[in-house]
C-alpha positions as CSV (number, residue, x, y, z in Angstrom):
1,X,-10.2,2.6,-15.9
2,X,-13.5,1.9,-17.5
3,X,-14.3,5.6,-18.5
4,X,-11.3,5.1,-21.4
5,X,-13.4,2.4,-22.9
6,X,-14.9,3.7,-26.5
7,X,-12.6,6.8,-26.0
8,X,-11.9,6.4,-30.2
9,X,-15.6,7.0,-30.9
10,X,-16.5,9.8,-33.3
11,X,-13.0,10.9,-34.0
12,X,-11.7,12.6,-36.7
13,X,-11.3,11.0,-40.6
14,X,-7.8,11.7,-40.1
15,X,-7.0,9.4,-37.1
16,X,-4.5,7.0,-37.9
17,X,-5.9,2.9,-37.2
18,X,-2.2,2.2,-36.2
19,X,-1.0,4.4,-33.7
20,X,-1.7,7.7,-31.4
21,X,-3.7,9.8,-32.6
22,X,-5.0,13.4,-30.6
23,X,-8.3,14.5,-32.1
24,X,-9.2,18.1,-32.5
25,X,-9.9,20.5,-29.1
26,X,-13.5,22.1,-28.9
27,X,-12.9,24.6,-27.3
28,X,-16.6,26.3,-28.2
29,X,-18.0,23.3,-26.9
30,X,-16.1,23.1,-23.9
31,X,-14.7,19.7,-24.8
32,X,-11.0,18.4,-23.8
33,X,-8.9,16.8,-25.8
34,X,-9.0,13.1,-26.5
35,X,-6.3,10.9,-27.3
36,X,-6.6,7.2,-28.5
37,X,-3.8,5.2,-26.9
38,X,-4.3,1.8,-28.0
39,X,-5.3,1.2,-32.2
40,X,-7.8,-1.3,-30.4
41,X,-10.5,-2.5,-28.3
42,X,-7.1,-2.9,-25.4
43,X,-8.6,-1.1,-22.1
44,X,-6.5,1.5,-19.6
45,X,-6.3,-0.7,-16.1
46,X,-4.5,1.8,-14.5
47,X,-3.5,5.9,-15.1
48,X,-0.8,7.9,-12.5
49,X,0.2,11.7,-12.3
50,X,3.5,12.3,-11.7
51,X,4.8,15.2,-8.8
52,X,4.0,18.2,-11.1
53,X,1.3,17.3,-13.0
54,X,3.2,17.1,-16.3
55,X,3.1,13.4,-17.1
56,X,0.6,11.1,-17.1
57,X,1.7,7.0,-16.8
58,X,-0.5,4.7,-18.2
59,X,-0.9,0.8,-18.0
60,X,-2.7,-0.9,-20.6
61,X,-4.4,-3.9,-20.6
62,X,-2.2,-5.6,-23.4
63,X,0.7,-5.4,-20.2
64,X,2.4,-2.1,-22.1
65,X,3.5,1.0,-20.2
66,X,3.1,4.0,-21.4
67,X,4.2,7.4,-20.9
68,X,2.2,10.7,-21.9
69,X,2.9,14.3,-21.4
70,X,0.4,16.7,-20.1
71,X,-1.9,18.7,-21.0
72,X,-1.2,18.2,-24.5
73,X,-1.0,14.2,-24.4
74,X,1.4,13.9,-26.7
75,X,3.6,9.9,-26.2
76,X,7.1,11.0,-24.8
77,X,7.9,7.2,-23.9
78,X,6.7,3.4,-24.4
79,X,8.8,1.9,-22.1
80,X,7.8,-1.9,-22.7
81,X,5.6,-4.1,-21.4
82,X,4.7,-7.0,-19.1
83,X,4.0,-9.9,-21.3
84,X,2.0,-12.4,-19.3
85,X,-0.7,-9.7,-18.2
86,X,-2.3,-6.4,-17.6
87,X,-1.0,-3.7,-15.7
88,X,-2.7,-3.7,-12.2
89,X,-1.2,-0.4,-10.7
90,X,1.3,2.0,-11.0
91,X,3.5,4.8,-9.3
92,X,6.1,7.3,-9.7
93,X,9.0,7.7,-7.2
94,X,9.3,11.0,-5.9
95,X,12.1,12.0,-8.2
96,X,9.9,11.5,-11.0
97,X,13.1,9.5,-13.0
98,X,11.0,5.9,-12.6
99,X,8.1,3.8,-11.8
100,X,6.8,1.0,-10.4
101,X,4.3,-1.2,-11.7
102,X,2.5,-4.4,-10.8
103,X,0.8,-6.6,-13.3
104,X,-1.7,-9.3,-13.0
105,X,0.6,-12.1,-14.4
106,X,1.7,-15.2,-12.2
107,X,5.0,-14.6,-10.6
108,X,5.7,-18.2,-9.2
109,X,8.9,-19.3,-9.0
110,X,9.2,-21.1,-12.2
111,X,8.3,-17.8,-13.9
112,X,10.7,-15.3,-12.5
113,X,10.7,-12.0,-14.4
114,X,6.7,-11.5,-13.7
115,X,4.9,-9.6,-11.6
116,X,6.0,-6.4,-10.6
117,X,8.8,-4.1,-12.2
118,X,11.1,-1.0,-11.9
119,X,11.3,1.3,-14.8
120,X,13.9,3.7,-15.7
121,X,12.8,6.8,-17.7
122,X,15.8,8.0,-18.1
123,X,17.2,4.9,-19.6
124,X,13.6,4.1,-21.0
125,X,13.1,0.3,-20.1
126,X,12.7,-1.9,-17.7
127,X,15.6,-2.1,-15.0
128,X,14.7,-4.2,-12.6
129,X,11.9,-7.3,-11.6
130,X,10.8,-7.5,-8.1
131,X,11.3,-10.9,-6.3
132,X,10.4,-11.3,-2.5
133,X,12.0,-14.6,-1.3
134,X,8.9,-15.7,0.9
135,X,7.0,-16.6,-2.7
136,X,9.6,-19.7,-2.8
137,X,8.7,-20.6,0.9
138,X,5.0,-20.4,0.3
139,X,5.0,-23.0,-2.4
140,X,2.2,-21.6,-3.4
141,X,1.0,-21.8,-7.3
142,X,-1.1,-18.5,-7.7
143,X,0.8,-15.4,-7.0
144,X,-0.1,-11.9,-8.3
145,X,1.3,-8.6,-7.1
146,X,-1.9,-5.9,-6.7
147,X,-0.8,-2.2,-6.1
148,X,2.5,-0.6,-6.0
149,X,3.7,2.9,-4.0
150,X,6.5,5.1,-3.3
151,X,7.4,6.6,0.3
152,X,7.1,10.4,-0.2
153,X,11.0,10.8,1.3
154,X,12.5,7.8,2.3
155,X,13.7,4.5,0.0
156,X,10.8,2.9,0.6
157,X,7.7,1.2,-1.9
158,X,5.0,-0.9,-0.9
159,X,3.2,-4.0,-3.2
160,X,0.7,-5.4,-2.4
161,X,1.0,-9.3,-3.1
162,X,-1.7,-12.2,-3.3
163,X,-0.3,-15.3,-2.4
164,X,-2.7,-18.0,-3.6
165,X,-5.7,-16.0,-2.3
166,X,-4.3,-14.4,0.8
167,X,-3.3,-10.7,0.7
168,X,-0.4,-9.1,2.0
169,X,2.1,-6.3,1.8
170,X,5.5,-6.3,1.4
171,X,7.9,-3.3,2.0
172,X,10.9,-2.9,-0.2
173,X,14.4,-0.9,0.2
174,X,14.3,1.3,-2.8
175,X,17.6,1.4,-3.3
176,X,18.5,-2.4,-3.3
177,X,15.1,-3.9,-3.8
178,X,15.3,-6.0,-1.3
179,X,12.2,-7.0,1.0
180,X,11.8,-5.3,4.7
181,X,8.9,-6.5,5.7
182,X,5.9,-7.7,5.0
183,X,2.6,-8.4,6.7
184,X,-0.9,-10.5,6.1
185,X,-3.5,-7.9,5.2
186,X,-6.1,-10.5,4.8
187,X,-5.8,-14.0,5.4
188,X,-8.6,-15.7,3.3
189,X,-8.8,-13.1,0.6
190,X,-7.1,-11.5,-1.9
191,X,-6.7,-7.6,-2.4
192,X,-8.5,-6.3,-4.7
193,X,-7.6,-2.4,-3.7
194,X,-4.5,-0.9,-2.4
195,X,-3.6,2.6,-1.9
196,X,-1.4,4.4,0.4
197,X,-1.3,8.0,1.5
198,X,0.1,11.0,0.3
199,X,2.3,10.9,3.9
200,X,3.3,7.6,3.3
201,X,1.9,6.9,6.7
202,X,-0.8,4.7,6.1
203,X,-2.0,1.4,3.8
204,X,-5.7,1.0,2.7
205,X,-5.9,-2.2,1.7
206,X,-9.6,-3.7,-0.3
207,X,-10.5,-7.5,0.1
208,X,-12.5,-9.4,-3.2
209,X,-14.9,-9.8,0.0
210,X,-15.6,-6.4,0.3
211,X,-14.1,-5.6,3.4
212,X,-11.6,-2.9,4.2
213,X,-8.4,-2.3,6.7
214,X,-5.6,0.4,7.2
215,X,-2.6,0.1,8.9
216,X,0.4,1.5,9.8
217,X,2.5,2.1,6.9
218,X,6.0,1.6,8.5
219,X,5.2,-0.8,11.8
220,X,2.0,-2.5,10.0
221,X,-0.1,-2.1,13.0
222,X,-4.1,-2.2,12.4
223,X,-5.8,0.9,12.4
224,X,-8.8,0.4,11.4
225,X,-10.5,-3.1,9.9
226,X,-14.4,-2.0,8.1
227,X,-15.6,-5.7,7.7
228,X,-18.4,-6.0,5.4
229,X,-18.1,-2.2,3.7
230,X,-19.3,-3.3,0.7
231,X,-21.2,-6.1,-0.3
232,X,-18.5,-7.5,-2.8
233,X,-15.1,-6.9,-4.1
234,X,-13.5,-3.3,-3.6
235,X,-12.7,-2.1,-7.2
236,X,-10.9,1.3,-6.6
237,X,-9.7,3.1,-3.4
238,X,-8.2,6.9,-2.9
239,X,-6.9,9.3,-0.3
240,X,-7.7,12.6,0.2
241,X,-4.7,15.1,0.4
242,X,-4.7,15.1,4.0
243,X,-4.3,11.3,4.5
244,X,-6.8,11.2,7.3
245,X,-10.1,10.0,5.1
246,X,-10.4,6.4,2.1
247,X,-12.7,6.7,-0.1
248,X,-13.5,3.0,-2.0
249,X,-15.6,1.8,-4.0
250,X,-17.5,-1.3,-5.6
């Protein structure tokens, strides 16, 4: 998400200081297009492709969610935002007719309606806020959703959920949103990364400790725990197409 920061600079007197503005291809120069998508110094925290390649999602740092088409990056949709918080992850379902997002605000019980969301692009706003019940046994105070991810072909997502410093993922019916599992990921640490395949067979998960696990995406057996991979927190984390090798980083 860093590499948006300073995207505005050296663009064209004609870019507007209040809205989106597209400044001019170079195509002698070999230069893409650019596209400002805040008016400010707000960053993008998060960016998703959906099935075909012709929409890009974006999550801002200000909590909004945003919708671009592509290649031309032209806004189709600002669908809202979360208000407490920045985005921390997003994904499409496979239909491509909503998303999932996760933000970094506190979803305690005394502040139901935070956290992580379901958005409806065909209706253009927010349809739903994820609650899994085990928050309100936890009692704990400092609860923040990290990652979010769609089963390629069956109703399932996965979040990934801090809960006062412990990590964990939770597996949700897509079509009820209601909790099917979950499981401790890492139990002193938060997660700091969380991706899951292409298959929707495995779950990378990142610690802020550095260290790195993947399990199985549907019994959440252990697969494979790295302790120590990197020397502190994992910031980003990818599959490659074939599901079999994670790449992270620090």
């Amino acid at each position: 998400d860093g590499a948006t920061t300073g995207v505005g600079a050296g663009a064209s007197s004609s870019s507007s200081s209040s809205g989106w503005t597209i400044e001019a291809c170079h195509h002698e120069l070999g230069l893409p297009a650019r596209v400002h998508v805040t008016p400010d110094e707000r960053e993008v925290k998060c960016a998703a492709f959906d099935t075909s390649g012709a929409r890009l999602a974006l999550g801002l740092e200000s909590g909004e969610v945003k919708i671009l088409s592509w290649p031309s990056m032209d806004v189709e949709m600002e669908l809202g935002a979360h208000e407490k918080g920045s985005v921390t992850d997003i994904a499409w379902s496979p239909d491509g007719t909503g998303l999932l997002t996760t933000s970094a605000e506190n979803a305690t019980t005394s502040n139901i309606g935070r956290g992580a969301a379901v958005w409806s692009l065909e209706r253009g706003e927010r349809i739903r806020t994820l609650f899994d019940e085990s928050i309100v046994k936890s009692r704990a105070s400092n609860i923040v959703f990290r990652g979010a991810a769609f089963a390629p072909s069956t109703n399932v997502a996965w979040t990934g959920l801090n809960l006062d410093g412990q990590g964990w993922v939770v597996k949700w019916d897509t079509k009820t949103w209601r909790v099917l599992g979950r499981s401790s990921m890492f139990r002193n640490e938060p997660i700091s990364g969380f991706p899951v395949n292409a298959q929707g067979t495995l779950i990378a998960a990142g610690s802020c400790e550095g260290h790195v696990k993947v399990i199985d995406a549907i019994k959440f057996t252990q697969i494979k725990y790295i302790e120590g991979a990197h020397m502190m927190f994992v910031t980003t984390m990818a599959w490659n197409p074939r599901g079999n090798i994670i790449l992270s980083g620090s």
